[in-house]
Backbone of each chain as ProteinMPNN parsed JSONL, in Angstrom:
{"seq_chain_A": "XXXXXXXXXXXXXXXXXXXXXXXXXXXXXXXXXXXXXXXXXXXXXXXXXXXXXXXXXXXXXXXXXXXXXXXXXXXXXXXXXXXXXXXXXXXXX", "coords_chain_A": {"N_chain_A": [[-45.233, 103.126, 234.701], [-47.696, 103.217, 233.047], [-49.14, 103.179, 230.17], [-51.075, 102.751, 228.62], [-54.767, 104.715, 228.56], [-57.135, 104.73, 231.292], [-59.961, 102.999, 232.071], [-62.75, 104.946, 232.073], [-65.902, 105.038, 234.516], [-69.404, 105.401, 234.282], [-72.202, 105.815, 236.122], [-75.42, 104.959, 236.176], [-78.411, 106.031, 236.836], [-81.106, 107.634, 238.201], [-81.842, 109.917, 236.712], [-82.634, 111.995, 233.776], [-82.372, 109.899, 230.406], [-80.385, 110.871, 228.989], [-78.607, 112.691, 229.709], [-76.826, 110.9, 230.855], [-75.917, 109.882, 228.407], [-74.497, 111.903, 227.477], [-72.653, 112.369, 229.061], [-70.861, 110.07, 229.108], [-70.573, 110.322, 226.397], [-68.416, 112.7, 226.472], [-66.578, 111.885, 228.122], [-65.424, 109.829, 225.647], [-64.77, 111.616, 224.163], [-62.732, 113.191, 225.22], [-60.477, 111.454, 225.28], [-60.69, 108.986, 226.462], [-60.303, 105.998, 225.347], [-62.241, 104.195, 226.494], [-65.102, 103.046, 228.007], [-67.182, 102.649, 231.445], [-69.757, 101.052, 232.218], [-72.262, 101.486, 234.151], [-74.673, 100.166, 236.372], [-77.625, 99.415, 238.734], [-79.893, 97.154, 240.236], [-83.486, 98.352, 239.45], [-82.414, 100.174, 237.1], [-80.685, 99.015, 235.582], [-81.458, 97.994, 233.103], [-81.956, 100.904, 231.791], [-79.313, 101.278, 231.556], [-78.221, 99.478, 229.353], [-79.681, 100.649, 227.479], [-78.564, 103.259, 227.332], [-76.197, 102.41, 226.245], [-77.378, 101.469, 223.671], [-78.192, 103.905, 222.612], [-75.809, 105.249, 221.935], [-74.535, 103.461, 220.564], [-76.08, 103.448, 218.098], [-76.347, 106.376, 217.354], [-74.696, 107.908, 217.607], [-71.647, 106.945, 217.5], [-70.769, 105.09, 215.593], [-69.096, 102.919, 215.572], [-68.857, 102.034, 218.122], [-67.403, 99.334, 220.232], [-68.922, 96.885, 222.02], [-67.527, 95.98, 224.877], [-67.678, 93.855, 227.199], [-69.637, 92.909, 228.905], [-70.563, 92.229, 232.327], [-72.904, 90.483, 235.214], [-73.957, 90.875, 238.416], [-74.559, 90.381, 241.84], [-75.537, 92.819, 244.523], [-75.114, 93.067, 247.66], [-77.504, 95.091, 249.518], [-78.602, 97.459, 252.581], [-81.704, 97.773, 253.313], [-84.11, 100.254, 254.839], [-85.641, 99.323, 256.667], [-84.055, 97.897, 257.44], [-83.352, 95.721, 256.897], [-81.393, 93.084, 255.186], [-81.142, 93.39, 251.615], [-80.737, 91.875, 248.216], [-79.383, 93.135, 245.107], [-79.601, 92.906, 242.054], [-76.808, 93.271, 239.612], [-75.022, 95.468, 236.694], [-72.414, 95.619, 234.643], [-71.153, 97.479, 232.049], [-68.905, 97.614, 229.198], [-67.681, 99.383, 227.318], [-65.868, 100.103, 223.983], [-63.848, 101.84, 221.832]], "CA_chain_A": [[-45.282, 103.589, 233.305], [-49.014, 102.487, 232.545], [-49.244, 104.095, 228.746], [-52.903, 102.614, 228.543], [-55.585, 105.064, 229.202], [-57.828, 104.005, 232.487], [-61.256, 103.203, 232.338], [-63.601, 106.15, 233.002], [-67.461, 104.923, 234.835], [-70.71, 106.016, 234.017], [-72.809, 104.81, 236.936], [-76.163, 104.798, 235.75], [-79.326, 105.654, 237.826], [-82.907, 108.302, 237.99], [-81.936, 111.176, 236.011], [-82.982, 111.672, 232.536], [-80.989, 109.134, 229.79], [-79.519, 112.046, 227.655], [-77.384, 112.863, 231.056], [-75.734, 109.453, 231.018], [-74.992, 109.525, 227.305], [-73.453, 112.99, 227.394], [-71.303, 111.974, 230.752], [-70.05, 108.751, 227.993], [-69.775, 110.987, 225.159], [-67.672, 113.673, 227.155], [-65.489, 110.527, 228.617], [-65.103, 109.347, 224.671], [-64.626, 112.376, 223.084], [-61.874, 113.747, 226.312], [-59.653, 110.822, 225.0], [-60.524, 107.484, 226.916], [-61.311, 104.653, 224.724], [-63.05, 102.733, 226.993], [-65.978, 103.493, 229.15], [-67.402, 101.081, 231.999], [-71.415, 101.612, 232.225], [-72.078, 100.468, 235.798], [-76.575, 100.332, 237.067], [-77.877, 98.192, 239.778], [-81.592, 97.11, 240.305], [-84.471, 98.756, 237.658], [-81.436, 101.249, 235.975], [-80.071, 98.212, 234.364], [-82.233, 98.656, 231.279], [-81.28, 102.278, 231.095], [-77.301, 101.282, 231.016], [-78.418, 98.822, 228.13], [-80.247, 101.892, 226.296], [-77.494, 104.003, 227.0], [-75.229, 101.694, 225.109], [-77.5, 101.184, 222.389], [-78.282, 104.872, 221.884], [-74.221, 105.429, 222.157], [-73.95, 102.758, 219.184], [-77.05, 104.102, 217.536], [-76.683, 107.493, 217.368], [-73.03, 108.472, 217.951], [-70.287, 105.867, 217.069], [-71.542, 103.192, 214.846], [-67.989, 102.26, 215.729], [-68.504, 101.734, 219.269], [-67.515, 98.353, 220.047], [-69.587, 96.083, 223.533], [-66.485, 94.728, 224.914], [-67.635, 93.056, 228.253], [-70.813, 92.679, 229.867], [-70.511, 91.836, 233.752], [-73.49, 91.154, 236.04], [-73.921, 90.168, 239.354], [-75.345, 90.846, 242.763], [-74.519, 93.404, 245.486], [-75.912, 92.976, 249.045], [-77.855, 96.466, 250.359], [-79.327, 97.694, 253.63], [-82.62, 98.748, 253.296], [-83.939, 101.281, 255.87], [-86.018, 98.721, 257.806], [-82.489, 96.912, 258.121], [-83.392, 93.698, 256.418], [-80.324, 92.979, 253.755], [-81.748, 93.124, 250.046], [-80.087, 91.225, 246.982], [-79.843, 94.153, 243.813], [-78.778, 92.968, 240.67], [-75.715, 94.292, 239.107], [-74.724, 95.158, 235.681], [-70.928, 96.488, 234.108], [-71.285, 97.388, 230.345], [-67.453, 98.061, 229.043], [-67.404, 99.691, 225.83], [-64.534, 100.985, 223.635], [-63.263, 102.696, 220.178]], "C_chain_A": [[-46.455, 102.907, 232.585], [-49.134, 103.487, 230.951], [-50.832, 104.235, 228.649], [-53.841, 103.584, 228.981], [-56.435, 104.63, 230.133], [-59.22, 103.989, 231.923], [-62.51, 104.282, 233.263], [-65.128, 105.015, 233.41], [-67.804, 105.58, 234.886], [-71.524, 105.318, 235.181], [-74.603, 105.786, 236.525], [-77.715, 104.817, 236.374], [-81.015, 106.483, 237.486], [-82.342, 109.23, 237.452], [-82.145, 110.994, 234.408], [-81.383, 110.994, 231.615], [-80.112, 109.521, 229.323], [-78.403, 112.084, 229.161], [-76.228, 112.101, 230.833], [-75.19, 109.341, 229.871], [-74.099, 110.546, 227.049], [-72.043, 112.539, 228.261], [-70.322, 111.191, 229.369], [-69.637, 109.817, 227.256], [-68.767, 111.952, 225.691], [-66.329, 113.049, 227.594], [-64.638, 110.296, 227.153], [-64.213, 110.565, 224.236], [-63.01, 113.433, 223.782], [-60.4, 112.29, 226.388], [-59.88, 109.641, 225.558], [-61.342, 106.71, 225.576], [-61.903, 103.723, 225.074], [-64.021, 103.711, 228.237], [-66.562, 102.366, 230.084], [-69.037, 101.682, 232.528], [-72.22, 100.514, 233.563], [-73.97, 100.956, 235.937], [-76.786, 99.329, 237.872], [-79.625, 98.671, 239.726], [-82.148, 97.51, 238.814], [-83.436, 99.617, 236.782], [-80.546, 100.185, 235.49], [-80.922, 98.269, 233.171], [-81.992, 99.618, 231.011], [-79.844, 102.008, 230.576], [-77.519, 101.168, 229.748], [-78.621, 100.049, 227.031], [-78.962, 103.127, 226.461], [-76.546, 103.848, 226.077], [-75.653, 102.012, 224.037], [-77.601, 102.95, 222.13], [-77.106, 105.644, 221.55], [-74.31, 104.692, 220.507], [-74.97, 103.409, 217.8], [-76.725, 105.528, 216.476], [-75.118, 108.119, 217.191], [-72.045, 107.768, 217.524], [-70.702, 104.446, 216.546], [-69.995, 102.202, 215.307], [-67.554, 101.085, 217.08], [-68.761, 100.012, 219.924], [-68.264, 97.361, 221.978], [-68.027, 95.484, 223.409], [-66.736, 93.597, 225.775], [-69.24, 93.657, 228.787], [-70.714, 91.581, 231.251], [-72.12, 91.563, 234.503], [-73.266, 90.103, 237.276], [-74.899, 90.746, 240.488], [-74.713, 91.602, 243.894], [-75.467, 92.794, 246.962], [-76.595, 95.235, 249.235], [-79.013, 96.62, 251.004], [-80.442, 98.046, 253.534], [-82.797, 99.542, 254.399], [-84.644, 100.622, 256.907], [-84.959, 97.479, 258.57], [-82.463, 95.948, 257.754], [-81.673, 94.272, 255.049], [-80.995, 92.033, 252.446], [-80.601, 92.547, 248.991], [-80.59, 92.586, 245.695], [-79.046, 93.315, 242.787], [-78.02, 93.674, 240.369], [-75.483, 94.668, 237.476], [-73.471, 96.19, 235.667], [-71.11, 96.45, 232.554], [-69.765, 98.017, 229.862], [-67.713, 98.153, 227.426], [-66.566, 100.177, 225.125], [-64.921, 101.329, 222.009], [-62.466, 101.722, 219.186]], "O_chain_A": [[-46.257, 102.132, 231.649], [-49.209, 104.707, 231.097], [-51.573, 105.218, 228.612], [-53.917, 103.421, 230.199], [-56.731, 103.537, 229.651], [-59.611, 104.982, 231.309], [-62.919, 104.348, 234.422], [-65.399, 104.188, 232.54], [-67.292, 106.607, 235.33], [-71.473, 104.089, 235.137], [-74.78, 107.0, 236.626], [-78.291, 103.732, 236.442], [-81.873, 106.025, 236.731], [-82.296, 109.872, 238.502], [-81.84, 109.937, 233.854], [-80.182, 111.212, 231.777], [-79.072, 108.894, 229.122], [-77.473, 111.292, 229.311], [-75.057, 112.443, 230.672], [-74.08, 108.81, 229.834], [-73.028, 110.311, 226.49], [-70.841, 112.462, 228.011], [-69.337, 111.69, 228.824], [-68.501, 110.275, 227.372], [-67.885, 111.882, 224.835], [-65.227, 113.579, 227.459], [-63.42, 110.471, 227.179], [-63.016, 110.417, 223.989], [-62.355, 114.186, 223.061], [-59.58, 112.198, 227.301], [-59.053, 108.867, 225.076], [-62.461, 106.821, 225.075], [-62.169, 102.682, 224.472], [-63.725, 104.641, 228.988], [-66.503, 101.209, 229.67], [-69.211, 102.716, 233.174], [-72.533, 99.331, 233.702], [-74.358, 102.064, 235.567], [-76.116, 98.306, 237.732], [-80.277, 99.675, 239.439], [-81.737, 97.279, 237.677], [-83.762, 99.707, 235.598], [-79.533, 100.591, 234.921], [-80.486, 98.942, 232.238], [-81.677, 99.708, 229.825], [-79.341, 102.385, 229.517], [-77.289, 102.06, 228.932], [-77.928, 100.306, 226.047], [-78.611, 103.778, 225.476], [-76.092, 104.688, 225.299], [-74.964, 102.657, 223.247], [-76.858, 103.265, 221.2], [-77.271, 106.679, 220.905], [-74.165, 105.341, 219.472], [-74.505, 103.75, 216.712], [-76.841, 105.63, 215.255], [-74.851, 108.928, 216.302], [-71.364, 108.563, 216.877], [-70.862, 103.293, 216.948], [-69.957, 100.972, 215.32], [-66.783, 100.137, 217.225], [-69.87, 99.502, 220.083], [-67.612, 97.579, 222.999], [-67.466, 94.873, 222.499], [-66.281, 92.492, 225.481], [-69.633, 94.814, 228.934], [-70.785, 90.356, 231.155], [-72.771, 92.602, 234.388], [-72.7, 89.009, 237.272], [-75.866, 91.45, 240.198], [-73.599, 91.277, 244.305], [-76.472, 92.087, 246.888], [-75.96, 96.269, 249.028], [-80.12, 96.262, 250.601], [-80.353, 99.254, 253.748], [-81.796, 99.691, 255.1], [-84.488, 101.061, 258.047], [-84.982, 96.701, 259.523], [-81.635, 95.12, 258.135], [-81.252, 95.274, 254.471], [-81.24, 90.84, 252.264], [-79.465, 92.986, 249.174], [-81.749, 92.913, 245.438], [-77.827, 93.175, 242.881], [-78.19, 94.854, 240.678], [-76.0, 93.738, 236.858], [-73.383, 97.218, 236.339], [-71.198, 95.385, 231.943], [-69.572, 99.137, 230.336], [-67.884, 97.259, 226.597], [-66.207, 101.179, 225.744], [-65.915, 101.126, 221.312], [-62.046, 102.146, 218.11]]}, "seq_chain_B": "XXXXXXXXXXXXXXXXXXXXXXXXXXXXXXXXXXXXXXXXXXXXXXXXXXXXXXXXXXXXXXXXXXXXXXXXXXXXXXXXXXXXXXXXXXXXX", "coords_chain_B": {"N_chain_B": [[-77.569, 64.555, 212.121], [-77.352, 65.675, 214.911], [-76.204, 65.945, 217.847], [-75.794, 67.285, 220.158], [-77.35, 69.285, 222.568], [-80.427, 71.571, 221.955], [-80.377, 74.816, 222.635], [-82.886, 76.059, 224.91], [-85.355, 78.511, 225.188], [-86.156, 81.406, 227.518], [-88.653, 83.764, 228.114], [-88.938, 86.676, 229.543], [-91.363, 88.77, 230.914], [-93.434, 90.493, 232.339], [-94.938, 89.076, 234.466], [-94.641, 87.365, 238.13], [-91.91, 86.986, 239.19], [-90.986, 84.343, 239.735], [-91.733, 83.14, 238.508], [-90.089, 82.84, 236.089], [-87.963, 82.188, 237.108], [-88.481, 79.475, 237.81], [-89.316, 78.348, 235.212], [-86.587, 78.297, 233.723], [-85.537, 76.57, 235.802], [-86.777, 74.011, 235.582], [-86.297, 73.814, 232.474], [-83.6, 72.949, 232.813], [-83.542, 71.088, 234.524], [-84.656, 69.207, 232.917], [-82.738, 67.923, 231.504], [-81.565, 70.211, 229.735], [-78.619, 71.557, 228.954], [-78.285, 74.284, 228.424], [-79.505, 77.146, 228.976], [-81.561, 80.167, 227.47], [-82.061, 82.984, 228.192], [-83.997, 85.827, 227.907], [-84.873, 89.418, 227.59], [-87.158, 92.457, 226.981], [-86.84, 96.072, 226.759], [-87.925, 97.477, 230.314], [-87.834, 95.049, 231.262], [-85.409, 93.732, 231.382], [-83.643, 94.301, 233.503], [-85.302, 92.413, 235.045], [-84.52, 89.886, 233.741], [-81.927, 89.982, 234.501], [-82.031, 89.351, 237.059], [-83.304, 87.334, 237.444], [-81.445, 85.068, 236.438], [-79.332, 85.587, 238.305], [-81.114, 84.895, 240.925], [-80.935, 82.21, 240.024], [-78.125, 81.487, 239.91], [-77.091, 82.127, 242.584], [-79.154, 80.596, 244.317], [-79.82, 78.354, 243.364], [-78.337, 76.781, 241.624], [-75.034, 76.934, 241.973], [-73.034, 76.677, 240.09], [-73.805, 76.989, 237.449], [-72.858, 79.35, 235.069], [-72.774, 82.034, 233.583], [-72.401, 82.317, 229.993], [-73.01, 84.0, 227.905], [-73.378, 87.082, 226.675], [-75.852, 89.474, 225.359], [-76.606, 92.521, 224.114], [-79.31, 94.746, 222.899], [-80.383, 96.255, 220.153], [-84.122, 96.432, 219.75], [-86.818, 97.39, 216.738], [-89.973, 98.289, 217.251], [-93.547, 98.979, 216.979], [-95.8, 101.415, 218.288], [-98.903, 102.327, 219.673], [-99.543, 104.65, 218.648], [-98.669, 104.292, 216.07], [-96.086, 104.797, 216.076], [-92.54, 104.583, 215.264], [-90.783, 102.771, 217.75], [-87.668, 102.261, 219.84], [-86.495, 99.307, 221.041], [-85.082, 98.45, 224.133], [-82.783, 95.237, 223.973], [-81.661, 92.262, 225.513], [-80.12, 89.185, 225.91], [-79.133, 86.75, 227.682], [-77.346, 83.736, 228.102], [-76.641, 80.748, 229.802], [-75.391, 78.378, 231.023], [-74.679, 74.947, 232.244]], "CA_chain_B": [[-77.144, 63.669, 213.349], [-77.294, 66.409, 216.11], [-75.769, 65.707, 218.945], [-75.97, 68.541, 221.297], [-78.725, 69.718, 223.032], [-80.546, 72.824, 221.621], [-80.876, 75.781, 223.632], [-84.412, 76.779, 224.887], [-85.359, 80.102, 225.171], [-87.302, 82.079, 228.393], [-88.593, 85.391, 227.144], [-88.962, 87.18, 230.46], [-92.201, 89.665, 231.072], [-94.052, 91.027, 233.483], [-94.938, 87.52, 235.481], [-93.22, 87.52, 238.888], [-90.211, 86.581, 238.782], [-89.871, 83.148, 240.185], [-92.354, 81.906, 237.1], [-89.323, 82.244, 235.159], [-87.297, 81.232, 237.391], [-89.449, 78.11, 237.435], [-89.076, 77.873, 233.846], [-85.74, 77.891, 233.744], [-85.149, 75.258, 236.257], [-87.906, 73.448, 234.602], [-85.483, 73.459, 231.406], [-82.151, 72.556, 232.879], [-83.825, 69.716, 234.699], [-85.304, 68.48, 231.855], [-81.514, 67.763, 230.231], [-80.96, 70.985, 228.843], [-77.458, 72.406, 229.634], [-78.054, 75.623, 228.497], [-81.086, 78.261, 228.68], [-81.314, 81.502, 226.351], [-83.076, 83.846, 228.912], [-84.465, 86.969, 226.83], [-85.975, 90.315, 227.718], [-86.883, 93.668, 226.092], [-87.499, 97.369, 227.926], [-87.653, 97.396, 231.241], [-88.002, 93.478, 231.745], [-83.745, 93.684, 231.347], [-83.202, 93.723, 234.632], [-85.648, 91.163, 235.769], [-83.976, 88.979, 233.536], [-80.471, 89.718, 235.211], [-82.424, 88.976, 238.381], [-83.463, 85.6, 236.981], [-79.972, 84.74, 236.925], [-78.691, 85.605, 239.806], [-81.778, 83.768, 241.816], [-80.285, 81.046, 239.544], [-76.655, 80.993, 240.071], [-76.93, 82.242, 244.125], [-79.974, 79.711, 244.809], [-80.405, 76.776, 242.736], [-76.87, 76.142, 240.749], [-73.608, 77.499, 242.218], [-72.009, 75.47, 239.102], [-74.267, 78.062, 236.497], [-71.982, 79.683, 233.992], [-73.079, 83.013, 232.234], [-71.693, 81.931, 229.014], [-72.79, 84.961, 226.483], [-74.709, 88.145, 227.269], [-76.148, 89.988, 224.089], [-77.454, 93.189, 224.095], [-79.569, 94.773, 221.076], [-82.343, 97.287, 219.888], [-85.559, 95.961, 218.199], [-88.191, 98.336, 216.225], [-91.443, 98.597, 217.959], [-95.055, 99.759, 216.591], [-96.744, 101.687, 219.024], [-100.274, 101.925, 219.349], [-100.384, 105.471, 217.937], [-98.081, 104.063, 215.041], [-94.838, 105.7, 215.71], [-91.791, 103.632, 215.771], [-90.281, 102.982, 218.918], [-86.566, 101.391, 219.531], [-86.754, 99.469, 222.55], [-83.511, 97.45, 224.157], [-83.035, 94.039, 224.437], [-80.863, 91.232, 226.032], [-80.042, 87.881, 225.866], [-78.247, 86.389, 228.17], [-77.248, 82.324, 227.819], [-76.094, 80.587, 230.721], [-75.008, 76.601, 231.298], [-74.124, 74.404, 233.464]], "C_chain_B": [[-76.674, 65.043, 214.33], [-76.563, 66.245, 217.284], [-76.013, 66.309, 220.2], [-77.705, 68.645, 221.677], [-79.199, 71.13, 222.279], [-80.73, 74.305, 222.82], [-82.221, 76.149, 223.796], [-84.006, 78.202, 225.362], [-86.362, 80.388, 226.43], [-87.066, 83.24, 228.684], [-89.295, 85.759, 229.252], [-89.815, 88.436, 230.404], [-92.397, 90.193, 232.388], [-94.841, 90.241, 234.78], [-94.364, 88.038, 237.204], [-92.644, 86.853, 238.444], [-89.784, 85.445, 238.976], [-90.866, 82.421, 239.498], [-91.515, 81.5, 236.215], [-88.395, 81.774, 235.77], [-87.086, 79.645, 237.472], [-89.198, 77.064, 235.932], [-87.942, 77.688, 233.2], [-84.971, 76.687, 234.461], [-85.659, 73.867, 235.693], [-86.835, 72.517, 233.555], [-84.18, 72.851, 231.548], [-82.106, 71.351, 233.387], [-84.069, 68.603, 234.248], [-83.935, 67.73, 230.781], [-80.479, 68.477, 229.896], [-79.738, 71.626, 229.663], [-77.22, 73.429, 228.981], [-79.704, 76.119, 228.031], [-80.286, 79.638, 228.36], [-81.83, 81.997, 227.37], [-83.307, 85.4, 228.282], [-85.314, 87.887, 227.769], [-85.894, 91.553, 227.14], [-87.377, 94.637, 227.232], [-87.335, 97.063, 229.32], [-87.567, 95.619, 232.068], [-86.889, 93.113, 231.666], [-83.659, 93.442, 232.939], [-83.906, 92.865, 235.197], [-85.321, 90.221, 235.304], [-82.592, 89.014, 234.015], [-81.023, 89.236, 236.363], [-82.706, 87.51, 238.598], [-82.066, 84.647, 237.11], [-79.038, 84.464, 238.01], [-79.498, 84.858, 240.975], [-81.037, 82.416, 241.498], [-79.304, 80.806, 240.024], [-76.758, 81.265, 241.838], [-78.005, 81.091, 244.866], [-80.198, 78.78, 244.403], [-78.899, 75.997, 241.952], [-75.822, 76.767, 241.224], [-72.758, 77.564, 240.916], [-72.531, 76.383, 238.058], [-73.397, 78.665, 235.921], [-73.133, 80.734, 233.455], [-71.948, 83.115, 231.354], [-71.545, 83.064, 227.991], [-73.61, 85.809, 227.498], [-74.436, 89.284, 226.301], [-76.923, 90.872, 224.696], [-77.45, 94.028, 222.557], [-80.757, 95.796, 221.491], [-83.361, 96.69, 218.797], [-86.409, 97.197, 217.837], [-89.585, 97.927, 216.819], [-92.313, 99.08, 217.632], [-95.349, 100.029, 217.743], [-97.8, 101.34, 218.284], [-100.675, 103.124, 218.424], [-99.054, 105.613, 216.49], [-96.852, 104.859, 214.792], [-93.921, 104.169, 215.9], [-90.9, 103.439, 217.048], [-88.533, 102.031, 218.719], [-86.527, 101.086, 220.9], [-85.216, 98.264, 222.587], [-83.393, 96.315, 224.739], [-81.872, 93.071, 224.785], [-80.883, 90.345, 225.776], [-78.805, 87.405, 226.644], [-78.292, 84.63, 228.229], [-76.207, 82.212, 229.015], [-76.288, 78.818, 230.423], [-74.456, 76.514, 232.113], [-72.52, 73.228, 232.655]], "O_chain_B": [[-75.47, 65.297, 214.35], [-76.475, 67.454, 217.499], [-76.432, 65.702, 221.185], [-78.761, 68.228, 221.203], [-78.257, 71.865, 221.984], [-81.443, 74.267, 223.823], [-82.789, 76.588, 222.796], [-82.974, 78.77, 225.72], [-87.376, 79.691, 226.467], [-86.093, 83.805, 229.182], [-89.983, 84.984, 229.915], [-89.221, 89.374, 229.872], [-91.587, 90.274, 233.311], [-95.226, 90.776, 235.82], [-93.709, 89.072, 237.33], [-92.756, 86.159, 237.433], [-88.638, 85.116, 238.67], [-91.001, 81.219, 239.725], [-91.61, 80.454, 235.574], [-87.776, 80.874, 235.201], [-86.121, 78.897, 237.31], [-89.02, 75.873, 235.677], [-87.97, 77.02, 232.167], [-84.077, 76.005, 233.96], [-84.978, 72.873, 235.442], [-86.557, 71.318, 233.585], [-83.637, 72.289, 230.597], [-81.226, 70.529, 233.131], [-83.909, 67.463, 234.684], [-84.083, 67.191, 229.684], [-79.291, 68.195, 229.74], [-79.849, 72.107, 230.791], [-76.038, 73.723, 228.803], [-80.578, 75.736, 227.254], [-79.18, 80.082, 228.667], [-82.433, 81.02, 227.816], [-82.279, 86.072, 228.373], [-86.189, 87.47, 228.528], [-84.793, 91.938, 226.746], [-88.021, 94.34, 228.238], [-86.442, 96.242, 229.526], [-87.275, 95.305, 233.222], [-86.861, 91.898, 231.859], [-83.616, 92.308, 233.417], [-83.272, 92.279, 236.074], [-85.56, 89.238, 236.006], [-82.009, 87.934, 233.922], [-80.232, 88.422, 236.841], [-82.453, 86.76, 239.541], [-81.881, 83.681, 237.851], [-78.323, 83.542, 238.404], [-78.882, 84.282, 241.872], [-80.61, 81.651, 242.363], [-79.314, 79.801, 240.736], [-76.366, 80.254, 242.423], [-77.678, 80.704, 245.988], [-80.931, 78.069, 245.091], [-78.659, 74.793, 241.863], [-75.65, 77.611, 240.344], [-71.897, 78.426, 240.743], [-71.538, 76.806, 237.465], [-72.497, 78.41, 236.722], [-74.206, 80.351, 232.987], [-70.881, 83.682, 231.591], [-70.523, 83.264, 227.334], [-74.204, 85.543, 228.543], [-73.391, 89.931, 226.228], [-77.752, 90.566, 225.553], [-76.63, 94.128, 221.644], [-81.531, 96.035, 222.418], [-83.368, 96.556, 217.573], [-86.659, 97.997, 218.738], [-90.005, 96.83, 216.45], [-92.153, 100.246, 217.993], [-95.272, 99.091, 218.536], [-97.993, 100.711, 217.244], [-101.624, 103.067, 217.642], [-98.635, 106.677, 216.034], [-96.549, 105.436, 213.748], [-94.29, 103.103, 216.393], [-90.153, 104.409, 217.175], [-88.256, 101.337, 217.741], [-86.517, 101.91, 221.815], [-84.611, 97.625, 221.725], [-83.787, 96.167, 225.896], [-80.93, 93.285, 224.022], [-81.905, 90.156, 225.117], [-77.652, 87.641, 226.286], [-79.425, 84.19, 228.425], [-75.307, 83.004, 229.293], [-77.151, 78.247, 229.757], [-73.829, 77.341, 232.776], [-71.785, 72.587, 233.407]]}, "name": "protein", "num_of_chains": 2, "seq": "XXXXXXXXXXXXXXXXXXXXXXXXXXXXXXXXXXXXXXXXXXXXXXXXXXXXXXXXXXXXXXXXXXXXXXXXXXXXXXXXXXXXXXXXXXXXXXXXXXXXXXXXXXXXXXXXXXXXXXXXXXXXXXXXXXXXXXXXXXXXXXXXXXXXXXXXXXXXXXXXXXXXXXXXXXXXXXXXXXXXXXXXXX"}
């Protein structure tokens, strides 16, 4: 009997930024109050700008709850194992 | 009568990457138990990257304590305003 709505993700990568803020706004506006804004490597600065153009532009309301980062391990294709940066941006209503 | 240490600040550009890393060890060696690490636009994730060299290679014991994100106003060159997005992340030991 979880009442709480779940956390929807946005995972965050090469397609234009408007994409990623619609995906959020579509998440927000479809009843979750919380979104989790997931990018690894160079698409961590987009998450960030996703946020801000989310708080910006759309929900002066919308509150940063949690900022996560960390590191994943991944394969490249010559097989060496690369270190990516991580980031989790958790935002709510 | 101060007591504390102040926080320094390392604004994170276009450098490689292990100048600021440099400059952060630099600072924590020097005393300081906590560095501001700052970047705007795409220099966001090389400052999460700064971090994570930090806490996976030089400090286990590292603490990300705060992590601020923000939009500043920007002059271009052909005088429009730009809104670009910025971080701050503060970490101690």
């Amino acid at each position: 009997m979880e009442s709480r709505q779940l956390a929807t993700t946005v995972l965050v990568g090469k397609k234009p930024i408007m994409n990623y803020v619609l995906a959020c706004l579509a998440t927000i506006q479809s009843g979750s109050n919380e979104v989790v804004i997931k990018a690894r490597g160079r698409a961590i600065s987009r998450a960030v700008d996703v946020v801000q153009i989310l708080q910006n532009r759309f929900f002066k309301d919308l509150k940063v709850k949690d900022i996560k980062i960390g590191t994943e391990q991944v394969q490249s294709q010559t097989g060496q194992t690369l270190n990516v940066s991580t980031i989790e941006i958790t935002v709510s209503r």
